[in-house]
C-alpha positions in Angstrom: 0.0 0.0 0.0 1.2 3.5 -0.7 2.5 5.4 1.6 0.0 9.1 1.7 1.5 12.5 1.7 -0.2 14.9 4.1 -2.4 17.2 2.6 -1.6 20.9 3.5 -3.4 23.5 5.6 -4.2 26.5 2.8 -4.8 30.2 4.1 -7.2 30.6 1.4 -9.4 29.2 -1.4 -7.1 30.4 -3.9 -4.0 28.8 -2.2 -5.9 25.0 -2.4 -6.7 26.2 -6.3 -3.3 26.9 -6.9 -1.4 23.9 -5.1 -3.8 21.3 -7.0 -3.2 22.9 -10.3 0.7 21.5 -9.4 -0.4 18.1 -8.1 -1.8 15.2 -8.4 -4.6 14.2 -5.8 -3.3 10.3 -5.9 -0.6 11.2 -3.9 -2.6 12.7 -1.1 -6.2 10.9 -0.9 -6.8 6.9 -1.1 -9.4 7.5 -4.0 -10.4 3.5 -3.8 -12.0 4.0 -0.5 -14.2 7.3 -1.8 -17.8 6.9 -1.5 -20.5 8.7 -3.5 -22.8 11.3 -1.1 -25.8 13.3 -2.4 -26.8 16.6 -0.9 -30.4 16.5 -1.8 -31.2 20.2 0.2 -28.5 21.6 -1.5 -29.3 25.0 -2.9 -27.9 26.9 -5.7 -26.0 29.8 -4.7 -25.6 31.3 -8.3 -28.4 33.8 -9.7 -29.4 34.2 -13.2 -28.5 37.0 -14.9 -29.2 39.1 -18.5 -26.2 40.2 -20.7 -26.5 41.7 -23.8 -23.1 40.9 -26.2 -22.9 41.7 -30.1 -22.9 39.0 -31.8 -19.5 39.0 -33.0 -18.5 38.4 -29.5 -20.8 35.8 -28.4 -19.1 33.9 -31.8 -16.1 34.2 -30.2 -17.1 33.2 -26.6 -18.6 29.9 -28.2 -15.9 29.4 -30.1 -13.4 29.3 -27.8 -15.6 27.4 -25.4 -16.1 24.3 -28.2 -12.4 24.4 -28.2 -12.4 23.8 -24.2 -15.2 21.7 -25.0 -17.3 23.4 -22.1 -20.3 25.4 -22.5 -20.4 28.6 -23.2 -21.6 30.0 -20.1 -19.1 28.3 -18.2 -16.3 29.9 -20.4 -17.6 33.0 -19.5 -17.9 32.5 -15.8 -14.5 31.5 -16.2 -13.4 34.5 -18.0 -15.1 36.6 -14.9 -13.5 34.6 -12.3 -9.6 35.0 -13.8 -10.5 38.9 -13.9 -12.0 38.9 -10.3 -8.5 36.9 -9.4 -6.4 39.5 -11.5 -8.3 42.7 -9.6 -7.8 41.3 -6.2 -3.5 40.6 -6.5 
């Protein structure tokens, strides 16, 4: 049986993004003994929202989304959450 690294304490959200960009989970967690949980009351904490893009754009945000193959709306949240990150360094 492998021997498992200790997982780090992280002073923030974007720490624990950043160190498991860099590595791999299989060194830190026992992934055979995982078992599946449901959170059936769990409620979504995102709202909906209007945007109106030209069209042009919205091309180009699809675009580059098929080549991520992810939705478009997820490229976008992305997008929003990489210039949220860039604002608050």
């Amino acid at each position: 049986m492998k021997k498992l690294k200790k997982i780090p304490h992280f002073k923030s959200d974007a720490e624990e993004d950043a160190f498991w960009q860099t590595h791999d989970s299989t060194e830190y967690i026992d992934w055979s003994k995982a078992q599946r949980i449901n959170f059936p009351n769990l409620s979504l904490t995102s709202h909906p929202i209007t945007i109106r893009l030209p069209g042009g754009l919205l091309d180009w945000i699809r675009a580059e989304a098929d080549k991520r193959d992810i939705p478009y709306q997820s490229f976008i949240k992305e997008i929003l959450f990489d210039r949220r990150r860039q604002a608050t360094t």
